[in-house]
C-alpha positions in Angstrom: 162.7 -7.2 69.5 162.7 -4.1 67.3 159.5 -5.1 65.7 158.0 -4.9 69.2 159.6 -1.8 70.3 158.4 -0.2 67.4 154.9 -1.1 68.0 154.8 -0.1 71.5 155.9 3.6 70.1 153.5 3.7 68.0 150.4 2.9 70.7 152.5 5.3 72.9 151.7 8.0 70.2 148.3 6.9 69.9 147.8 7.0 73.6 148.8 10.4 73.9 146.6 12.0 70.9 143.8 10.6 72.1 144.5 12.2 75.3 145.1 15.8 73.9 141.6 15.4 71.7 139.8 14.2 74.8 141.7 16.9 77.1 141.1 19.9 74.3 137.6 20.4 74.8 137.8 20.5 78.6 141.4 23.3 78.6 138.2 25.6 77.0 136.8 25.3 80.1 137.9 29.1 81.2 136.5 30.4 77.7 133.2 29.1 79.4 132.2 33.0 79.8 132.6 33.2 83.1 135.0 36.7 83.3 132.2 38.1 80.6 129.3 37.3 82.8 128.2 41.5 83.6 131.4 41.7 85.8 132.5 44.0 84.1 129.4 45.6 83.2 128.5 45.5 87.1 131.2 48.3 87.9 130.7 49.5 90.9 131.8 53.0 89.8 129.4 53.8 87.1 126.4 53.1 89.6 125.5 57.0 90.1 125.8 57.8 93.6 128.3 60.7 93.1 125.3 62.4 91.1 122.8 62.3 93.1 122.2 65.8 94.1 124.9 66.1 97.1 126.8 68.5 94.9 123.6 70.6 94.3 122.7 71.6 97.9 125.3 74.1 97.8 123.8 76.4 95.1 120.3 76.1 97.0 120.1 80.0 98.1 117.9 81.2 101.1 115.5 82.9 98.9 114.6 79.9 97.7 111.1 79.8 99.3 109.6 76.3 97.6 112.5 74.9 99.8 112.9 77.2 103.0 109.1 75.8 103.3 109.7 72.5 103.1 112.7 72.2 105.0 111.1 75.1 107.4 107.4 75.2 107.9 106.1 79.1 108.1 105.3 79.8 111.6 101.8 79.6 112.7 100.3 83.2 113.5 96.5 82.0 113.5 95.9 82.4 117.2 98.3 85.8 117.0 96.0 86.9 113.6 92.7 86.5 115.7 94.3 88.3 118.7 95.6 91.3 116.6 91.7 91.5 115.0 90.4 91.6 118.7 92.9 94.7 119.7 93.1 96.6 116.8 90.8 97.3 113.0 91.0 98.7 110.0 90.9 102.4 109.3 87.5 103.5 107.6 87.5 105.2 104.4 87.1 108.8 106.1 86.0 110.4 109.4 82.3 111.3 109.1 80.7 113.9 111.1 76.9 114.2 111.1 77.3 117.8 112.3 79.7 118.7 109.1 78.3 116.0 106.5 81.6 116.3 103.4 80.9 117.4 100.1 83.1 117.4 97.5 82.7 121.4 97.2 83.8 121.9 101.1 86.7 119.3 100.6 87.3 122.0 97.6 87.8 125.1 99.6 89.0 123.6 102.6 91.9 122.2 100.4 92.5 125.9 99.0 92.2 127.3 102.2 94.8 124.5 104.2 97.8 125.3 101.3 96.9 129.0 101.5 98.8 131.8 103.1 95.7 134.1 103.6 94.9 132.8 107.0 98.3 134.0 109.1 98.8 137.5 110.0 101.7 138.2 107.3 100.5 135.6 105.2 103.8 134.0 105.6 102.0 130.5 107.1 99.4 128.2 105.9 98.3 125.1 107.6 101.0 122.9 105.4 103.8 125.0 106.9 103.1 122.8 110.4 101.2 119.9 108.7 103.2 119.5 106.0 101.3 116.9 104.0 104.4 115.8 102.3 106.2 114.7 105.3 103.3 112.9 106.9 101.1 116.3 108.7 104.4 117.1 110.5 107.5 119.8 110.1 109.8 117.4 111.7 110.4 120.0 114.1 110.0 120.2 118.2 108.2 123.0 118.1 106.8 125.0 115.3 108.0 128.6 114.5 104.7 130.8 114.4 104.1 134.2 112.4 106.1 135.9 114.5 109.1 133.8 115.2 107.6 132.8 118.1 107.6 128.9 119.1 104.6 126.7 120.7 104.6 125.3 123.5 103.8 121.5 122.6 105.4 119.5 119.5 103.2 119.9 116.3 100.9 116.9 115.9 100.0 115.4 112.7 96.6 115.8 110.6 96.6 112.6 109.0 93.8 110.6 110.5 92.9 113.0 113.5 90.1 113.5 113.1 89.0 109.9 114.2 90.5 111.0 117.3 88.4 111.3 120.5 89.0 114.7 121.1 92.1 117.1 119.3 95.6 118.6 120.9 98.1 116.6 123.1 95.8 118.1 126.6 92.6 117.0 124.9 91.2 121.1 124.5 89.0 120.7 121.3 86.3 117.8 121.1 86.7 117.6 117.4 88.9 119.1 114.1 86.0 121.9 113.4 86.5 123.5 116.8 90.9 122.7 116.5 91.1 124.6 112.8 90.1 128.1 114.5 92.7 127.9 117.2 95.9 128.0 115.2 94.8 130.7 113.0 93.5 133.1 116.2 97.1 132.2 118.3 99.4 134.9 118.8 102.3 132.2 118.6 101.1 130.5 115.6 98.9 132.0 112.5 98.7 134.8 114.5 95.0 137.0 112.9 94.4 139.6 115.3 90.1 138.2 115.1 87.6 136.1 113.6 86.5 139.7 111.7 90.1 139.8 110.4 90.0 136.4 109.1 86.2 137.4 107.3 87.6 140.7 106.1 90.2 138.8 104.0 88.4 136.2 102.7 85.7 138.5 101.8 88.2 140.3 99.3 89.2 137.8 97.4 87.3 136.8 94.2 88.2 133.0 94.5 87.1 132.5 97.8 83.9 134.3 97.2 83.3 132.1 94.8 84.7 128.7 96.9 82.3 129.7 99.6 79.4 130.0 97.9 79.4 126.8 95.9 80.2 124.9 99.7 77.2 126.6 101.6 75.0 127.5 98.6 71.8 127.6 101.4 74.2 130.2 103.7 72.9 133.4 103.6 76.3 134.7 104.6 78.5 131.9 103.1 81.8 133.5 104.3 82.1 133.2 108.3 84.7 131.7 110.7 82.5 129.1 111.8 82.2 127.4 107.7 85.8 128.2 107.1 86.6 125.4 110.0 83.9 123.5 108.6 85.3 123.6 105.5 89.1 122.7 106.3 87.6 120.2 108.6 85.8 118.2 105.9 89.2 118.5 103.6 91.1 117.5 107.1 88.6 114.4 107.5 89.5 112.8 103.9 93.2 112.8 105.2 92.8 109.0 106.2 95.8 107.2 105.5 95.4 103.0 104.8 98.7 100.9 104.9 99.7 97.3 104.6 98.2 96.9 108.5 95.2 97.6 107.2 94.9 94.8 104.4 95.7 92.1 107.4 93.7 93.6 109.7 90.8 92.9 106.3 91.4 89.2 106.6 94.8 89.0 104.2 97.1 87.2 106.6 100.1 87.4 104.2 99.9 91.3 104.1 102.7 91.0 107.0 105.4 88.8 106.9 107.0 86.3 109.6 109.6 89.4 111.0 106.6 91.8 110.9 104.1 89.4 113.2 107.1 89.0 115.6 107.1 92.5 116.1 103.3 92.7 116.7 103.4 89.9 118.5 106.5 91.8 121.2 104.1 94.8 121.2 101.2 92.8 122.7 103.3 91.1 125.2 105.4 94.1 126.1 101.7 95.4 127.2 101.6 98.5 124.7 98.2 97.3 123.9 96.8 99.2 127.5 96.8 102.3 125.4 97.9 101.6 121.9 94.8 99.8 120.5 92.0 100.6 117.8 92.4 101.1 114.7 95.1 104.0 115.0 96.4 102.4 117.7 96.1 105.0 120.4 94.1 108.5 119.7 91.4 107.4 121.6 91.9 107.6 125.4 94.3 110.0 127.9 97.2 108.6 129.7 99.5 109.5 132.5 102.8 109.4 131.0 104.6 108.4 133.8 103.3 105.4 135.3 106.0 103.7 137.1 108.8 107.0 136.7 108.9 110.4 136.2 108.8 110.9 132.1 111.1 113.8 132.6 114.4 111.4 133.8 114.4 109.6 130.8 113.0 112.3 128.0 115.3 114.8 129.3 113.0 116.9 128.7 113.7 121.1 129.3 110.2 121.6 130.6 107.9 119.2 133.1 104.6 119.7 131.3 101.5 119.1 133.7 99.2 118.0 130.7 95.6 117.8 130.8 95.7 119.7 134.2 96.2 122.8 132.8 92.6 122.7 131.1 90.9 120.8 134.0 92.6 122.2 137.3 92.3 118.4 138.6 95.0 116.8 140.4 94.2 113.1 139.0 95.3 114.9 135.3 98.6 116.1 136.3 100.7 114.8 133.3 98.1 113.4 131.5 97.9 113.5 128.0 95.5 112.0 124.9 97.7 109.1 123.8 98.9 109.2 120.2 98.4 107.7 117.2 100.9 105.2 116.3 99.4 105.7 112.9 102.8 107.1 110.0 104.8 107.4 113.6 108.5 106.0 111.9 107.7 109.2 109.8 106.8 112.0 112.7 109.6 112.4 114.5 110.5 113.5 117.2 108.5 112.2 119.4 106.2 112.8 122.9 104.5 115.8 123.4 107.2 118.0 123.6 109.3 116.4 120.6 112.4 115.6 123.5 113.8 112.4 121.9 114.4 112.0 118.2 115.3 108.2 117.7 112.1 105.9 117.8 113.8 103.2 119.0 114.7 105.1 122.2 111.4 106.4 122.3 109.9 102.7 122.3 112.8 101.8 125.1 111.4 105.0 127.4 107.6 104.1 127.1 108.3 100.4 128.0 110.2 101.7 131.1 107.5 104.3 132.3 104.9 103.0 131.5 105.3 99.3 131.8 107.9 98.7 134.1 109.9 96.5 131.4 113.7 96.7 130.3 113.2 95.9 126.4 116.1 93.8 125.5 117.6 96.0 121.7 116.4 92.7 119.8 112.7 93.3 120.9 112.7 96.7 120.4 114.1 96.2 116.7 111.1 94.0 116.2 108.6 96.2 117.6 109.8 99.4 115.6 109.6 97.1 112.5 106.2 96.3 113.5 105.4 100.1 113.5 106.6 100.4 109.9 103.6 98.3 109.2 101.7 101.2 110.0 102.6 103.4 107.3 100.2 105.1 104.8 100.1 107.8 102.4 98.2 110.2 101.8 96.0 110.7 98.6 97.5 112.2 95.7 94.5 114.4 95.0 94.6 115.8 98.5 98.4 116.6 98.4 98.8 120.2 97.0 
């Protein structure tokens, strides 16, 4: 009996290690590399969406052009660029005049003689005390003070580029600059010479100018006379052409103005200023009631109702008619309309769409148009400034 419980012990021990070898290789079933398999490795967190350039946007700034452009295509202006071409130009080099062909000798002496007191009565006045080529051919003024502390009549108009004007002064007197230099100098309430004689006498007295004269009309018998002093402050007054920014777009360089600038000229031509303000210096080259749809006077409060052209032509059709200016330099010739009434360009802008238009500019449009207008600024050469 012992003898066979002791055997059955011993295949009961048997039994049971064979079970734990057979049974060991399968408890390494989890070491089967199942939790190393790229679980781990596949973290969701180091995949790198919190990178990717959503913190960056931020520090993108608005002069960043490379991506204002791609995220906000420039406007296109080409039918507005081929409209402006159509309505405006470019200004030319100089005003030529077959009559008074410019030599560098007359542009000379007509220089001397423009920045030279010798032609007003005290010689207290030159040319450049009204035209004052240093802020733009104008005093700044309403009306100019003359020799004799009297004052004109009209606001002082500028020299730079007249003389590609049709005709000179705001009623339109003088066909060209030759026949407009004499005027000044002979009026009592301007340069104030008592005659032409006068003005000879003088000129004829002075060394320089005897010598100025006769190098700019060496085949003049009589080089010193009224008639080639105007010539020759004419040919000096017909370099005074002043090119700007305008000009280069209006050559074909499309970026000379940028997107707020072509708004502007783009509110111009649909406000309708183009009926007057056209050609290459944008008016100068046709008369005008001023007045068309209200009396100017209502909104210019202006101290004097001038009757304009009619006082040289006695017609009733030119009552209040005047040549239309330039918008040439005009952010830098204030104040403005022929009698210098109203200082602020922007309320000047405001008037002439009301009077002569018929249209209530909202302030943003007139903003964009007056930036437009500083498109239009120039300077003048350095060698004809004094």
């Amino acid at each position: 009996m012992k003898k066979a419980l002791f055997f059955s012990m011993i295949i009961l021990a048997i039994a049971s290690c064979d079970t734990g070898e057979k049974t060991k290789p399968t408890v390494t079933e989890p070491i089967v590399t199942e939790p190393i398999v790229t679980e781990p490795i596949v973290t969701e967190p180091i995949v790198t969406e919190p990178i990717v350039t959503e913190p960056l946007k931020p520090t993108v700034t608005i002069t960043d052009t490379s991506i204002q452009n791609s995220e906000n295509p420039p406007k296109d202006f080409s039918e507005l660029d081929a409209q402006a071409r159509v309505f405006f130009g470019s200004l030319p080099q100089l005003a030529a005049n077959s009559n008074n062909p410019i030599t560098d000798e007359k542009v000379i002496l007509g220089k001397t003689l423009y920045f030279d007191n010798i032609l007003s009565k005290n010689q207290t006045q030159s040319c450049n005390t009204c035209h004052n080529l240093n802020t733009y051919g104008v005093d700044n003024k309403s009306f100019s003070e003359g020799n004799d502390g009297r004052f004109g009549e009209r606001n002082t108009p500028t020299t730079l580029n007249a003389a590609l004007h049709l005709s000179q002064f705001w009623d339109g007197r003088e066909p060209d600059v030759e026949a407009q230099v004499g005027v000044p100098v002979l009026n009592p309430d301007e340069m104030a010479m008592a005659s032409e004689e006068d003005v000879i006498d003088r000129l004829e007295n002075s060394d320089l100018y005897i010598d100025l004269f006769e190098d700019a009309f060496p085949l003049d018998q009589t080089p010193i006379s009224f008639a080639n002093m105007q010539k020759a402050i004419a040919a000096f007054e017909r370099k005074l052409i002043t090119p700007s920014k305008f000009d280069a777009y209006m050559n074909g360089n499309n970026q000379a103005l940028n997107e707020a600038e072509k708004e502007g000229l783009n509110t111009f031509i649909e406000a309708g200023c183009t009926t007057c303000h056209m050609g290459p210096l944008l008016g100068g080259s046709m008369y005008q009631k001023f007045g068309l749809h209200a009396d100017y006077w209502e909104y210019t409060k202006s101290k004097k109702i001038d009757l304009g052209r009619f006082d040289v032509t006695g017609k009733e059709v030119d009552k209040y008619v005047f040549k239309v200016p330039s918008l040439r330099n005009i952010s830098k010739t204030a104040p403005y309309f022929h009698d210098g009434s109203v200082e602020s360009i922007h309320e000047s802008v405001a008037i002439m769409a009301k009077v002569q238009v018929d249209k209530e500019l909202t302030p943003e449009e007139i903003e964009r148009i007056v930036l437009f207008m500083e498109t239009l600024t120039g300077e003048v050469p350095t060698e004809l400034r004094n």
